[in-house]
N, C-alpha and C positions, 0 to 999 in steps of 0.2 A: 504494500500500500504506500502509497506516495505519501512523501511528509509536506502539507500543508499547515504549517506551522503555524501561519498568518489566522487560522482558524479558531485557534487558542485565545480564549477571554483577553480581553487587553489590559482587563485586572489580575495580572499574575502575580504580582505583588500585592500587598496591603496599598492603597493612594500614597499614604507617608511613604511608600517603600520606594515605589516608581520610579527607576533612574530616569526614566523619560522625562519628567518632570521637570530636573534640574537640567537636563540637556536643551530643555526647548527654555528655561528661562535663561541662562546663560548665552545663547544664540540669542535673543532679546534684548538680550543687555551688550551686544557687540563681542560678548566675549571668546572670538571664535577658537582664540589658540585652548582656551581652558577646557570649550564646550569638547574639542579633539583630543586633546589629553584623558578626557572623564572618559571619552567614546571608548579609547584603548583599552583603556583598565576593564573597562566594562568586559568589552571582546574576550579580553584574554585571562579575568578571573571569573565571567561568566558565562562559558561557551553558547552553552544551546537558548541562554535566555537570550545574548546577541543575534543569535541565528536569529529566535523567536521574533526580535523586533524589529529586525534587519539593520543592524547598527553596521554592517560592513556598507550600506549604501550611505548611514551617515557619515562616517568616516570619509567615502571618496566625496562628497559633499563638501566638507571642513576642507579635507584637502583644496580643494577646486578653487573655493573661496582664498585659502592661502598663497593661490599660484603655483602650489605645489602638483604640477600635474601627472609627472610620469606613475606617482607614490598613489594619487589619485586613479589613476588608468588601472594599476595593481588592486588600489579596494572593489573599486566596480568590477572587475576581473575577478576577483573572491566571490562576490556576489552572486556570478552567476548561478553556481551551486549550493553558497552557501544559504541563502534564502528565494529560493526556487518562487517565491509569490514575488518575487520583483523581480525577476530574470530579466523582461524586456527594460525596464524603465535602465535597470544597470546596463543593460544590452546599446541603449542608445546614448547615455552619459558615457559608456567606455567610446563609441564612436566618435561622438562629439570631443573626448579629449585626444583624439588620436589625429581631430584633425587641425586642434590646438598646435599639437605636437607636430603639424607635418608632415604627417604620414595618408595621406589622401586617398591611398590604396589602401590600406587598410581599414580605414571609415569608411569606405563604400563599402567593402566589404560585408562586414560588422551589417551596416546601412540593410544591405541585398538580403542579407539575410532573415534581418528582422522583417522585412517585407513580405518575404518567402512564407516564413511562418505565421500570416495573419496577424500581427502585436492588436494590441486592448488599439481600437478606434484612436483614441485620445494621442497616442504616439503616430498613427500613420500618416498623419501632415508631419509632425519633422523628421522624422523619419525619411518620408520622399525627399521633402526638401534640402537634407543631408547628403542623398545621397545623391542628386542634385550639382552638387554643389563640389561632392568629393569628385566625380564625373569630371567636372569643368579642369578641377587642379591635376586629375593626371589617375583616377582610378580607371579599372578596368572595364569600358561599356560591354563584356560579355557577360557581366554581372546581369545587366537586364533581361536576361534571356529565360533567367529565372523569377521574374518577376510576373504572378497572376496579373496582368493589366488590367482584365473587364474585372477584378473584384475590387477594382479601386475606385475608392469614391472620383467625381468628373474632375477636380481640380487637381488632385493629387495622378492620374491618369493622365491629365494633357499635361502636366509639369515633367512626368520621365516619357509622353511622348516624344514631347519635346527633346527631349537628352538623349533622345534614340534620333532623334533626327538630324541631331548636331554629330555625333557618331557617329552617322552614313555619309555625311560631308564630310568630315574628319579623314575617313578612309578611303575617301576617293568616290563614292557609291553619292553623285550626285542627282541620278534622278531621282532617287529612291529617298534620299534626303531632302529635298525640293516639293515631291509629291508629299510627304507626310507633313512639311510647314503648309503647302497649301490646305490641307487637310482640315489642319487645326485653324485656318485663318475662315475657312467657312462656318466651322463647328461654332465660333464666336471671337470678336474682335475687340473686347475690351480689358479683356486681363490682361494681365503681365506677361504670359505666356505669348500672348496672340502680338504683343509687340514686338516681343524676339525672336517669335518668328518670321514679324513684317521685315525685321534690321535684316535676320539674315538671309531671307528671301531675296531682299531689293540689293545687297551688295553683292549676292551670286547670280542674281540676273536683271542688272541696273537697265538695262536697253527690255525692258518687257514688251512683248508684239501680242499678245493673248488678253484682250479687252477685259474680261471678266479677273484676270488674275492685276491689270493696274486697275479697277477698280477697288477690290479688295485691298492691296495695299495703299491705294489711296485715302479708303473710309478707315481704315484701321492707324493708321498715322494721324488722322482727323480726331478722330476720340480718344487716341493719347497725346494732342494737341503738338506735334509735330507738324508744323504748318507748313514749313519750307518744302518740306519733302511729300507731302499731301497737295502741295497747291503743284508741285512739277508734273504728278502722277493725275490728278485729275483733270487738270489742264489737257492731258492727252484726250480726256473723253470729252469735254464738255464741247472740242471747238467744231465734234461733226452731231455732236448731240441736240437735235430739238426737244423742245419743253412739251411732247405729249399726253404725258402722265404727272402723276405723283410723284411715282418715284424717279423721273425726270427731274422734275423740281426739285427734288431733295440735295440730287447729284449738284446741279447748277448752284443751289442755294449755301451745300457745305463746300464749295468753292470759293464762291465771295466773300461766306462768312470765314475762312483760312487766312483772305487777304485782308481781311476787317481782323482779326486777330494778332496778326505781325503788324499790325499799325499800319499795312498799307490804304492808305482810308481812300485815297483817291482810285484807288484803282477797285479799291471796296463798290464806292458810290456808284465807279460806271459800270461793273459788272449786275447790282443791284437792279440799276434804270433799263437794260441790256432785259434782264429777269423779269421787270414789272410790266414791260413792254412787248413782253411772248409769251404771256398765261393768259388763257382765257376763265380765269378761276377771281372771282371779285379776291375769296380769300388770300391767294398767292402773290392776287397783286400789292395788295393792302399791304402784307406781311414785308414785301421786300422794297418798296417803298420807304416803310416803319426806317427799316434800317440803311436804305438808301439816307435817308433824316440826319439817320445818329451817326452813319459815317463824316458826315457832311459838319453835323455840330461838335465832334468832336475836332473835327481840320480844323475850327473857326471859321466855317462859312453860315453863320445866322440867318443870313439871309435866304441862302437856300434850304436851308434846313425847315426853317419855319417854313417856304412855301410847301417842300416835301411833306413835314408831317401833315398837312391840310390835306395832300392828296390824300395820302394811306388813309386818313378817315372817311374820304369822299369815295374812295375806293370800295369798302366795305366797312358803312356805317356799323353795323351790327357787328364786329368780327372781333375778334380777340385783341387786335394793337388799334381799336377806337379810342376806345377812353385814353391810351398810351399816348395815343399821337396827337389827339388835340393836349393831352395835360403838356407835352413836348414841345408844341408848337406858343402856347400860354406863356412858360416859361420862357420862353425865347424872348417874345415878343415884351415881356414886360421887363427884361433885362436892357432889352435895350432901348428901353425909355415908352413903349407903343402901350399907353394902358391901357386906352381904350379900346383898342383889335384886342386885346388880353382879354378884359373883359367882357367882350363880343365871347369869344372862345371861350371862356367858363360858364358863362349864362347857357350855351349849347350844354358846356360839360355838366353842370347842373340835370338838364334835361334827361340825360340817358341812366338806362336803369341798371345797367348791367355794370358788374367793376364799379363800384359802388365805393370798394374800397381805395381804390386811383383816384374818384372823383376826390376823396376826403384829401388827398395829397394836394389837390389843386386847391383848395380852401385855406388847409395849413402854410401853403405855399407864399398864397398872397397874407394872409394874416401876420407870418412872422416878419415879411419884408414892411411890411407897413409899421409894426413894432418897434425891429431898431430901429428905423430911422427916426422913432420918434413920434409918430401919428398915430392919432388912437381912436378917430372918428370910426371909421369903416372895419376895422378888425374881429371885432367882436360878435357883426353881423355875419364874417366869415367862420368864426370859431363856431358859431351854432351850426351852420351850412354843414362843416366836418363833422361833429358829434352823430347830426341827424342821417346824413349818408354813410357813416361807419362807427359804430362803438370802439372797434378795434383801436381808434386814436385817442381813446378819451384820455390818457396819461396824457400824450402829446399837448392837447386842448386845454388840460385843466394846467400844465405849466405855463403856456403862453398866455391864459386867461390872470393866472397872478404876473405875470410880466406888465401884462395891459393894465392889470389892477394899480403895479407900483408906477409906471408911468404917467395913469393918472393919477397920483396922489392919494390913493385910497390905499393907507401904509398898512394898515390892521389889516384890512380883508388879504390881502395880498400876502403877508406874513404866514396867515394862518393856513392861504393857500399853498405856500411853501411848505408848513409844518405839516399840510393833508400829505403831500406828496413824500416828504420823508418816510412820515409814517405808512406809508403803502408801498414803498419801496425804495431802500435807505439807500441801494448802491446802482439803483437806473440812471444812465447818463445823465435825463435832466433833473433825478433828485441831485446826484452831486452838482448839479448846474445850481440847483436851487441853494442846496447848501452854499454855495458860495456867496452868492448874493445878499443873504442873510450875515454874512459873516462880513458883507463889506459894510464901508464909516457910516453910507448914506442910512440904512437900515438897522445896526448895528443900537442903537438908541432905543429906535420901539421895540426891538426882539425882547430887550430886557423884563419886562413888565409881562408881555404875554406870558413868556418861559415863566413868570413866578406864578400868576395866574392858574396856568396849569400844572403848578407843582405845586398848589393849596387844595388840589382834588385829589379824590379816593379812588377815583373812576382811571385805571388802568391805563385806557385808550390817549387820557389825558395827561396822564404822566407820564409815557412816554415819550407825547410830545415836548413835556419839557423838556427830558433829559435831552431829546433832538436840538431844542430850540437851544438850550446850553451848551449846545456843542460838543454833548460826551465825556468831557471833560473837566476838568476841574469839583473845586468843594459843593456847588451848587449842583452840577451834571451828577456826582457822585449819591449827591443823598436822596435825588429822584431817583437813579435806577434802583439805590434797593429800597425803596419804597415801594416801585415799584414790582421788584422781583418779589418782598414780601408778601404785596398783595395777590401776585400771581398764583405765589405757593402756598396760598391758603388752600387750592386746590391739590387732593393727594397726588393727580396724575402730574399735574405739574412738577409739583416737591420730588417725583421721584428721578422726572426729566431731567431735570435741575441738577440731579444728582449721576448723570446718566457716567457709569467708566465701563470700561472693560471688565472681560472677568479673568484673574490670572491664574494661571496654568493650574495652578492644584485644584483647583475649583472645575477646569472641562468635564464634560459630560465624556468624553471618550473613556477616561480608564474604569469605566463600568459596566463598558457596553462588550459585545465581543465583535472583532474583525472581521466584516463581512465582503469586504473589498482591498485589494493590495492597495491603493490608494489611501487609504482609512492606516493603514503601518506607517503611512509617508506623514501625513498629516498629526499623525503621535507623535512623530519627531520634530515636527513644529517646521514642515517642508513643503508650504504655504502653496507656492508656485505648483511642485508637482503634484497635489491633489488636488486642486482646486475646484475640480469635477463632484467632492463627495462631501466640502466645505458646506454647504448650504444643510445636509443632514444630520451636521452637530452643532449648528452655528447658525438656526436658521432666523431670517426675520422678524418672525412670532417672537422673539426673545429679544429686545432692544440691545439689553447687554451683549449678548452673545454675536449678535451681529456686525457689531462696534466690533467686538473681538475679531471677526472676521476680517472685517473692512481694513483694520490695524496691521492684522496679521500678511493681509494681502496686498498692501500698498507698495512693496518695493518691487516685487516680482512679476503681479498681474496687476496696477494701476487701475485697469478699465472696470477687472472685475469690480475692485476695492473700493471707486467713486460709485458704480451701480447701485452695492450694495448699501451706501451712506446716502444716498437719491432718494432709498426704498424707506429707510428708515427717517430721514427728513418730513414726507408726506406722511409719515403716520405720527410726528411730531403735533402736541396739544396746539390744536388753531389760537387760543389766546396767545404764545405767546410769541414775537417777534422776532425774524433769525436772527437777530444781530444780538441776543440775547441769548441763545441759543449757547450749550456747555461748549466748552474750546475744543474739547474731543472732536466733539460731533462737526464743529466748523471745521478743525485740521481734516478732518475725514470729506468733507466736503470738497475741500479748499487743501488738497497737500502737496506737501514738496517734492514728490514725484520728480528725480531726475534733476535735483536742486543743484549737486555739485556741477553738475556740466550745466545748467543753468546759468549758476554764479558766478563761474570763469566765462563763460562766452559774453556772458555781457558783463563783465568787468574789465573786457579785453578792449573791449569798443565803445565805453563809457553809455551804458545802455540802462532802461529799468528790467532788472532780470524777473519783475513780475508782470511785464507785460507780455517778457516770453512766455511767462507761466500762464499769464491767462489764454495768451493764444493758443496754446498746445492743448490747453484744458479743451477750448472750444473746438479745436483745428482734430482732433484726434482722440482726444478722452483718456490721453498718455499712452495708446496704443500704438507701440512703435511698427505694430504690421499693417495697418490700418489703409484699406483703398477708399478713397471717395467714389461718388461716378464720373466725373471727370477724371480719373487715373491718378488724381492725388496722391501723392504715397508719403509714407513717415509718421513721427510725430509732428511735423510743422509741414506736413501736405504741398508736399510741389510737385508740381507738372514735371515731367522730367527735362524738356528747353530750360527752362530756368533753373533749376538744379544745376544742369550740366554747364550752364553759362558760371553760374558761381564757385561752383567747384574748378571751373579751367582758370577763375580769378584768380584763385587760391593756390594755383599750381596743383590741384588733386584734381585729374580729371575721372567723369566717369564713366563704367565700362557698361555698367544697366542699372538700370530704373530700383534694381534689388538691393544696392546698396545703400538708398533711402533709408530702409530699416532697419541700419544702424544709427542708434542713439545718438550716438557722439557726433557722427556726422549730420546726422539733419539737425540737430540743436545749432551748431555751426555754421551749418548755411543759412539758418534759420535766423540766427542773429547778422551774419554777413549780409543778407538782405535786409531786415531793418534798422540796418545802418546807411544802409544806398537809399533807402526813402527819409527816413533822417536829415541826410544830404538835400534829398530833394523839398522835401517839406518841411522839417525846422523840426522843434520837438513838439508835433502838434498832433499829438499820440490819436486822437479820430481821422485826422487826416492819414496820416499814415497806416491805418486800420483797415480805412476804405482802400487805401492804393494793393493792401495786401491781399483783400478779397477780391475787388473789383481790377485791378489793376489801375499803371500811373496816370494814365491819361482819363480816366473817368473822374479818377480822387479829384485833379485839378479842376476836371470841368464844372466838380459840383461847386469849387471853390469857386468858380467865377462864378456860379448861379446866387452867392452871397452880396450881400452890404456889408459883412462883419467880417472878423476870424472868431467869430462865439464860436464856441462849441455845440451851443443850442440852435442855431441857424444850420449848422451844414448838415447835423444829427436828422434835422425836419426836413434837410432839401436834399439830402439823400436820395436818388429817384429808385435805386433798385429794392425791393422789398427783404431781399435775402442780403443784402446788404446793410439794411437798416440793421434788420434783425442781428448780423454779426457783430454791429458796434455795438450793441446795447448787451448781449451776451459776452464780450471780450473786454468790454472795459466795466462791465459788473460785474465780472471773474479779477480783474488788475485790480478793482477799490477792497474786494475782500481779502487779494492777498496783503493789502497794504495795510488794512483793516488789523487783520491776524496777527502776520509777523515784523508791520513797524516798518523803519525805513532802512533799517540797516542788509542789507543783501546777503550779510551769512545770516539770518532768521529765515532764507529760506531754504 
């Protein structure tokens, strides 16, 4: 009978007895040489309880972490036998140090084999990917020969089709290598995979005469935003291609939009006008007009622009870029002095019912320009127009509404309007816009007297507006919030929130339970990362503590998991009381340092705020270094591969694919290398350069010239893309909590 030793109670001990215990708090507390030393003893004065808890897999773990690898490779190598319930996971940590070590033929090896023999699910993505990888550096592709293909799941299947197809090239067998990339370019064209097979397609048969195979590599360069090389291959089709169809259209339309993406705007526009003028589709016309507009307003041609966006709504009033294009052609027109064609154009936008929510942009639009400059007649009338065609603005409305308020004179209501907005959302762009305001000389005077006002109540709601209106700070800010926090934890659930920690190691529910998973051995050694799959059934939600335990446990190694889990338990946080009150656990778990130290060098190297990295990555990725967008974003800091490759060639590291994104170090690096190029470009005017990072440079600017100010609060409202909006106000409410949390000093993060 096989020894399944993993099967054995994981209370083998009394709880006080558990070495596991002090193993997993000493890894806790950093202390990895001691946690390795305890392992030893362990092994060697208690054989079979070591077997029992697979302490030879911790040991090559310690090791690992020490840099000690080849001593590392030797414990995983013990493992295989000695604790037969972790064979594979040892199986693939011995690969993986083998190819630390340089030994590439032998990780693949290792890699083929574990493939061979079916590993637990959870290992057969790095596993492929490994072997992958060992392939490229020099193992032996006869390895694949042994690999069941159809039993692989579809990603892990076209990643070693791929590495068989690089092989066939490799050896000389180029049709057979050619035929299998085309293969995989039909099967789908947006992975990773489907790019390197478009690069090595196109640099083995750069001169392609086969219509259907430069289509393919034309649309597949296109969706992993390689324009250069997408606009040379399509260009081949488009110039015998008529617009008969749809998917005619399509062809012509991701042509343009290629050249509309490398900034060729001129050559954008007439391919656009070219397009709008051989569809017989009102919709297609409409559409490529829209953008015939925006190539045109971004050149600095206003004047053509504004008459373009008039077509595309004349085009197809009803259509999807209606509301877009008159709001487009609005804006123009009122920038450059034409109110009343402006609002000619809104009074129409008013009238349409659809995109309701664009119309509301066209409202805020003219209210805020009317604002700063000071005018306060007409605004007001527009702030109603916005509420009533979208709620979705009502933040937006009710800031500019206290703007209008302090403008006229009406210092209280407007105050108090500030102090609504804090309190409903202390770190949204324009509550800090509002904070600000309040804290300047001109306001500064009546805030005092409200803030006591509301710090003479009992009423919760009201007290913490004073602590808001006091500024968080100091002897008066102080004895509002725990007054307020008193009042809150009059209620038990509160009191107990309040109180919310972790629960430590002697207290887990595992050493009671018995082993029903190898995974469940990994996670008693306090081996976060590799079980993370059986985490949630001794750590689960239902248990606030125990989840925090998780989120804790899981923040170095799996990030994405670890903010999930602090998301899950956020929403089930007591609605009385307000995050910014909320325990510092639960904030750090919200809001953590994920990735701090390459954080705090990269932007201390370029005099940067290293929590703007932090929020972005937060936003851009959720700290997941594998992470694809649908644009083919890759990394923590999501770049396109063009731009990646352009920064890296700055840098003198250029690079070989799109796969190296997923190293930490490096996208944190490029990641900062670029907002420092917009820095350059835009000043420290951290929204500005938020938008340039989503949107790209030439939008950011343009929104800036659609301003009277540099507020922060004008370019946040005349923002035109929606997903753009949305990113400022998620990335710089992620950068005010990290500043919030850990202060100004850059090692707090």
């Amino acid at each position: 009978m096989a020894l399944q030793l993993w099967t054995l109670p994981l209370l083998a001990l009394a709880v006080a007895q558990d070495p596991r215990i002090q193993l997993v708090e000493l890894q806790a507390a950093g202390q990895t040489d001691a946690a390795l030393e305890e392992t030893r003893r362990l092994r060697a004065e208690v054989p079979d309880l070591g077997a029992s808890h697979g302490l030879c897999y911790l040991e090559g773990h310690l090791l690992e972490e020490l840099e000690q690898l080849e001593t590392a490779s030797e414990a995983f190598a013990t493992c295989l036998t000695e604790t037969p319930a972790l064979e594979p996971w040892a199986r693939y940590r011995l690969a993986l140090g083998q190819t630390r070590l340089g030994y590439p033929e032998i990780a693949a090896g290792v890699a083929a084999t574990m493939l061979g023999d079916q590993p637990p699910r959870v290992l057969v993505q790095p596993a492929a990917e490994l072997l992958a990888t060992s392939l490229e550096r020099g193992g032996d592709c006869r390895l694949l020969r042994g690999i069941p293909m159809s039993r692989l799941p579809a990603p892990e299947r076209r990643l070693l089709t791929l590495s068989r197809a690089k092989c066939s090239l490799a050896a000389g067998e180029l049709d057979e290598g050619a035929g299998a990339l085309i293969s995989l370019l039909r099967e789908r064209a947006n992975d990773l995979v489907a790019f390197e097979a478009a690069d090595r397609l196109h640099r083995l048969r750069p001169a392609l005469d086969n219509r259907q195979e430069v289509l393919l590599l034309g649309n597949t360069f296109h969706e992993h935003g390689v324009f250069d090389r997408s606009n040379e291959l399509l260009g081949q089709i488009v110039v015998d291609l008529e617009v008969q169809s749809t998917s005619d259209f399509e062809i012509h339309y991701r042509w343009a939009r290629s050249h509309f993406r490398q900034g060729r705007l001129e050559d954008a526009a007439r391919h656009y006008e070219l397009l709008a003028a051989n569809v017989s589709s009102p919709r297609h016309s409409g559409q490529a007009l829209y953008q015939k507009a925006r190539s045109e307003e971004l050149s600095g041609d206003w004047i053509a622009a504004a008459a373009d966006y008039r077509r595309a709504y004349l085009a197809d009033p009803q259509g999807n870029f209606s509301v877009a294009a008159l709001l487009g052609a609005l804006r123009l027109e009122w920038r450059r002095g034409l109110e009343d064609e402006a609002l000619d154009l809104y009074s129409v936008l008013l009238q349409l019912r659809h995109d309701r929510a664009v119309s509301a942009r066209g409202s805020l639009f003219l209210a805020a320009s009317d604002i700063v400059q000071g005018r306060t007649d007409r605004a007001g009338d527009w702030l109603s127009d916005a509420i009533r065609a979208s709620r979705s603005v009502d933040f937006e409305v009710r800031y500019w509404r206290s703007r209008l308020d302090e403008a006229r004179g009406a210092l209280d209501r407007a105050i108090t309007g500030y102090a609504d907005l804090l309190a409903g959302d202390l770190f949204h762009p324009l509550a800090r816009e509002a904070e600000k305001r309040l804290a300047a000389e001109t306001l500064r005077a009546y805030v005092q007297p409200i803030a006591a006002g509301f710090a003479r109540s009992e009423d919760p709601a009201r007290l913490y507006r004073a602590w808001l209106l006091y500024g968080r700070q100091g002897d008066e800010a102080e004895a509002a919030r725990q007054t307020l926090q008193g009042r809150l934890a009059t209620d038990p659930a509160v009191r107990t929130f309040f109180g919310l920690r972790g629960v430590p190691p002697s207290e887990w529910p595992l050493w009671d339970r018995t082993a029903s998973n190898p995974q469940e051995l990994l996670l008693a050694l306090g081996l976060w990362g590799d079980a993370a799959e059986v985490v949630d059934r001794h750590f689960p939600v239902a248990s606030p503590r125990l989840a925090l335990t998780a989120a804790e446990g899981l923040a170095e190694t799996r990030p994405r998991r670890a903010l999930l889990i602090a998301e899950i338990l956020a929403q089930r946080a007591p609605r009385r009381v307000p995050e910014p009150l909320y325990p510092v656990t639960m904030r750090r778990a919200l809001y953590p340092d994920a990735y701090g130290d390459l954080i705090a060098a990269a932007a201390a190297r370029r005099d940067l705020d290293p929590f703007l990295i932090a929020g972005i990555m937060r936003q851009e990725s959720r700290f997941d270094h594998q992470a694809v967008s649908a644009a083919s974003a890759r990394g923590l800091m999501q770049f396109v591969y063009p731009t990646a490759a352009r920064l890296a060639a700055n840098a003198g590291r250029p690079l070989s694919t799109p796969r190296e994104l997923e190293n930490p170090a490096l996208a944190v690096e490029l990641g900062a290398s670029y907002l420092a190029e917009l820095r350059a470009l835009f000043g420290n005017e951290q929204h500005v350069i938020l938008a340039a990072y989503n949107a790209g440079e030439a939008q950011a600017a343009l929104w800036q010239r659609h301003c009277y100010t540099s507020g922060a609060d004008e370019y946040f409202t005349k923002v035109g893309f929606r997903e753009t909006r949305n990113y400022l106000e998620r990335v710089l409410y992620n950068v005010a909590q990290y500043h919030d949390l850990y202060g100004q000093d850059p090692g707090g993060l």
